[in-house]
N, C-alpha and C positions, 0 to 999 in steps of 0.2 A: 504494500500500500504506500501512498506519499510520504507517510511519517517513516517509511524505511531511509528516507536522505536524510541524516543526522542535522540536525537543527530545522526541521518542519516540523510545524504542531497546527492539530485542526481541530477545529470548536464547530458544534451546530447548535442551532435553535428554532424552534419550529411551536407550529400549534395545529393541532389535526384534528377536526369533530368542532361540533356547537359554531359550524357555519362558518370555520377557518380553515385552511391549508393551504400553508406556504411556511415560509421558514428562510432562514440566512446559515450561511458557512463562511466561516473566518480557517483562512490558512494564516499562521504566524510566524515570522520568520527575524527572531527575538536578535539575533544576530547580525540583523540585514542582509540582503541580498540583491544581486544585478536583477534587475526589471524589461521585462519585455511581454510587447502583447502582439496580436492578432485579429481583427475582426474580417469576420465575411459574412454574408449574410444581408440581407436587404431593411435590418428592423434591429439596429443594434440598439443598448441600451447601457451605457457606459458614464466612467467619469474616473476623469485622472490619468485617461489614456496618451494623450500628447505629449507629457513629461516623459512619455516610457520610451518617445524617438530617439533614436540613438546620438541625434545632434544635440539634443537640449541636455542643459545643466542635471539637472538629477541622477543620480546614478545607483543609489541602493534606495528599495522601498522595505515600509517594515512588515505589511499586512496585504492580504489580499482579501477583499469581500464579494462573496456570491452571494445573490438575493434572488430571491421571488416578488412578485409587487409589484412590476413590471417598471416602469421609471419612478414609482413612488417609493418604491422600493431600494433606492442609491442612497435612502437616510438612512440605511442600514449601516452605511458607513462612515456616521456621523458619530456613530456609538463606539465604531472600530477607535477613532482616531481619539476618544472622550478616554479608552481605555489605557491607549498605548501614552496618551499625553500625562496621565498619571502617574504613571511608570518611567515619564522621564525617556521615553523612545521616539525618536524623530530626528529630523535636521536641526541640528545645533543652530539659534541666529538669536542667541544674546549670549550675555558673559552667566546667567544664571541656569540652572541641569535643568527645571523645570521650561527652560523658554526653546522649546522645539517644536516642531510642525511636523507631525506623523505623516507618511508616506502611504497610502493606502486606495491604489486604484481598485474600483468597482465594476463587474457589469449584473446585468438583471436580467435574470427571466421572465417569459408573460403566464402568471397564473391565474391573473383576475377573475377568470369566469367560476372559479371549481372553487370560491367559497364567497360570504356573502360581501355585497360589495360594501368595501372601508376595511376591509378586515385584511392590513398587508402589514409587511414589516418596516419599521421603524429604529430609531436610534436604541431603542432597549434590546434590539431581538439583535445589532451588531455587537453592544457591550457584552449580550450575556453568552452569544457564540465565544466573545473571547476569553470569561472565566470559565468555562466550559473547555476549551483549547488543552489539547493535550498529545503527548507523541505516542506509540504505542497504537495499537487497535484502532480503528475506523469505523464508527457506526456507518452502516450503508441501506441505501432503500427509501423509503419515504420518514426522512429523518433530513432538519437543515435546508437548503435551497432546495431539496429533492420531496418536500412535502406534499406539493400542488405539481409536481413535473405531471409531465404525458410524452411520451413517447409515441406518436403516430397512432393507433387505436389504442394503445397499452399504456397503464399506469407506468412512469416513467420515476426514475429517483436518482438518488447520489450513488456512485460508485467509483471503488478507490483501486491501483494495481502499483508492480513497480517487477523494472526489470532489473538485471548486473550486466554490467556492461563492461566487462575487464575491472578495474578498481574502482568504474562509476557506479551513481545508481541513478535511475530514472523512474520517477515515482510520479502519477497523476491521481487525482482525482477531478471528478468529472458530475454535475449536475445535467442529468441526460430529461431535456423536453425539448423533441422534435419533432419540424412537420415531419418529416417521413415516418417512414416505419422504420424499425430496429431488428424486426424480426421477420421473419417472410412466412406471414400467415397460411399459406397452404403447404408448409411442415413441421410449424413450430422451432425451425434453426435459425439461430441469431445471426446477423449476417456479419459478423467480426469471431462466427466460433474458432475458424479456423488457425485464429490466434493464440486458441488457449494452451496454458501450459501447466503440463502435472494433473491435468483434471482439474484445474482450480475451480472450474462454472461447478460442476458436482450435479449435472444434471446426464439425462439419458434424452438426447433430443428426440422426442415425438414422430418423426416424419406424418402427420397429418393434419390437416384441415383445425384450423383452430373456432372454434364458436364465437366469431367476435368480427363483426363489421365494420371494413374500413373506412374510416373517417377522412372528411374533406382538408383539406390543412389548413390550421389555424393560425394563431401568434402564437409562437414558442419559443424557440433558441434555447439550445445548449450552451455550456459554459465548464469553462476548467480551468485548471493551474497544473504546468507542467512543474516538477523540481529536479533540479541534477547536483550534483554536490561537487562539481566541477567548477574554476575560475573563467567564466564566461565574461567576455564586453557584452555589451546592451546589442549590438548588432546581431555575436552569436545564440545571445539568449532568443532575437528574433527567430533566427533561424531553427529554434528548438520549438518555441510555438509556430511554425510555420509548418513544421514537419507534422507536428500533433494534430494539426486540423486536417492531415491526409488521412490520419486514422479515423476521425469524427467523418471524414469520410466515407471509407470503409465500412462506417457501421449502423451509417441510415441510406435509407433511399427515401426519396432522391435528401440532398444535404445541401446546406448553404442556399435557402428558397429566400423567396424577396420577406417569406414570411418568420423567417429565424434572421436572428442577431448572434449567429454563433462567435463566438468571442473564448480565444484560447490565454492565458498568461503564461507567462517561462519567469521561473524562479535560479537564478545562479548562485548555490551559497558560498562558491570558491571553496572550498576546504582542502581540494586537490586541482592540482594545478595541471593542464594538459600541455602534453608536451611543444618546447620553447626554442629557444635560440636566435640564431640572426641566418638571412639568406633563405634562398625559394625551398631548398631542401627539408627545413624544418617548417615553413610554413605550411609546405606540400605534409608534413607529418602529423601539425598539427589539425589541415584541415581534413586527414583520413579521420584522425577519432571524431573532429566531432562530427562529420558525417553519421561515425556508427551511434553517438547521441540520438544523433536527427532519427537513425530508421527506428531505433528502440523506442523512441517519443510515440510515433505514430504506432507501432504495436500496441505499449500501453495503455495509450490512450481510448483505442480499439478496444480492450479487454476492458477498461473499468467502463466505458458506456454498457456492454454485456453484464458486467456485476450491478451495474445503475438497477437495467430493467428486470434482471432475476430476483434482486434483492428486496425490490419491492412491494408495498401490501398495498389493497384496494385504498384509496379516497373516496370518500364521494360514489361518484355514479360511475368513477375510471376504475376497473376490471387490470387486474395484475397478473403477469403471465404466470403464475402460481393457480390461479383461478381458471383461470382459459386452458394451460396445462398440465393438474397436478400429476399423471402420473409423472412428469417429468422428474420429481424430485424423490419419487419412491426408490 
């Protein structure tokens, strides 16, 4: 899972039943890290993204915030930076520990319809994702920004993976609500299975017809945070969420509709440094690893939108592929 890159921590908060579901997920990254993002998608829903260009000033952010609430939803990250500012985390710009300015780009999903309306997140549901914040195990499913997801016909949620990459790690997690589908309903196989690894899914895919009709596509978008625990510039950190949204590829049909804001982030915490020196020779060396960064991005991220949609329980009137397929899990 993401918390496998040494210095990531993630918090959720959520409310599900009595005419809510939706929720917020704080990625913390207590030690700072290189920033970079990604958007594609026709209906993005962001903030804080322009400082992550690789030309502008900024260069380590502290937090990353997923939300539900769809653009009402970005005061979710007004709680992030209420937390981190307490804590004395941010850009230094006085002579006093408390005078910083947290770093903490946002983007949102659209949940509005699947609870009642007024019922989103706000600056309490980013503060308490971050006491909540921890390393270790990853709640997944309808749990955090994955409360209200929908995934194309199917209840749609949070899901976390991570790969080894020689001494790297690349860890994503991933708030999976897309128009497409994720699954290809006349056999019940996910369309990223081919990914898995170890048997991680822990299912016995169905090959048949699943009882569930497919829906027209709505406002959704997906959302994630790549992490590698590798010294990245803001450029190559781009190029990590770049590669990731190939996998967010791979595992909807169709992906990136005028009707998703798919939105990836890349987290660099430096802890290992990839190989250096001066002249083409070693650049050419450094740009093989991170290439194999890049393809491991896109696998991951592949694999946690698959753990997003299996891990999830019904909301509301959206049907979970647990309910469409249990024998799947017998």
């Amino acid at each position: 899972m993401i918390t496998d890159v040494p210095g990531v921590l993630v918090g959720h908060h959520e409310r599900v039943g009595d005419g809510w579901a939706t929720g917020t997920t704080v990625v913390l990254v207590p030690g700072g890290a290189v920033g970079a993002v990604d958007q594609r998608g026709g209906a993005p829903g962001t903030r804080e993204t322009n400082l992550l260009e690789p030309e502008n000033l900024v260069q380590h952010v502290n937090a990353i915030c997923l939300s539900g609430g769809s653009a009402y939803g970005l005061a979710a990250a007004d709680g992030v930076m209420r937390w981190l500012a307490e804590r004395n985390q941010g850009i230094p710009v006085g002579t006093q520990p408390y005078e910083v300015v947290p770093i903490v780009p946002a983007a949102v999903l659209f949940d509005l319809p699947r609870g009642d309306w007024g019922n989103r997140p706000d600056a309490s549901f980013g503060y308490a994702a971050c006491q909540a914040a921890k390393d270790g195990p990853v709640p997944s499913g309808t749990v955090g920004a994955g409360a209200g997801a929908k995934a194309g016909s199917l209840k749609g949620g949070i899901g976390t993976a991570s790969e080894k990459v020689g001494e790297f790690t690349v860890g994503v997690v991933a708030a999976v609500n897309a128009a497409g589908e994720a699954v290809d309903l006349s056999t019940g196989r996910a369309y990223a299975a081919d990914h898995e690894v170890d048997g991680e899914f822990g299912v016995r895919w169905p090959d048949r017809p699943g009882d569930v009709e497919a829906k027209a596509a709505g406002l959704n978008t997906t959302i994630g945070v790549v992490a590698v625990d590798a010294a990245l510039s803001k450029a190559e950190a781009r190029r990590l969420a770049v590669a990731a949204q190939d996998g967010l590829a791979r595992a909807v049909r169709p992906a990136h509709t005028m009707f998703d804001g798919d939105t990836v982030f890349a987290l660099a915490t430096g802890d290992r440094e990839l190989p250096g020196g001066a002249g083409p020779v070693a650049a050419a060396r450094r740009a093989l690893v991170l290439d194999k960064l890049c393809s491991a991005a896109a696998r991951v991220f592949g694999r946690a939108m698959v753990h997003g949609v299996l891990s999830a329980t019904a909301a509301g009137d959206m049907r979970a592929y647990r309910d469409v397929w249990p024998e799947a899990f017998s």
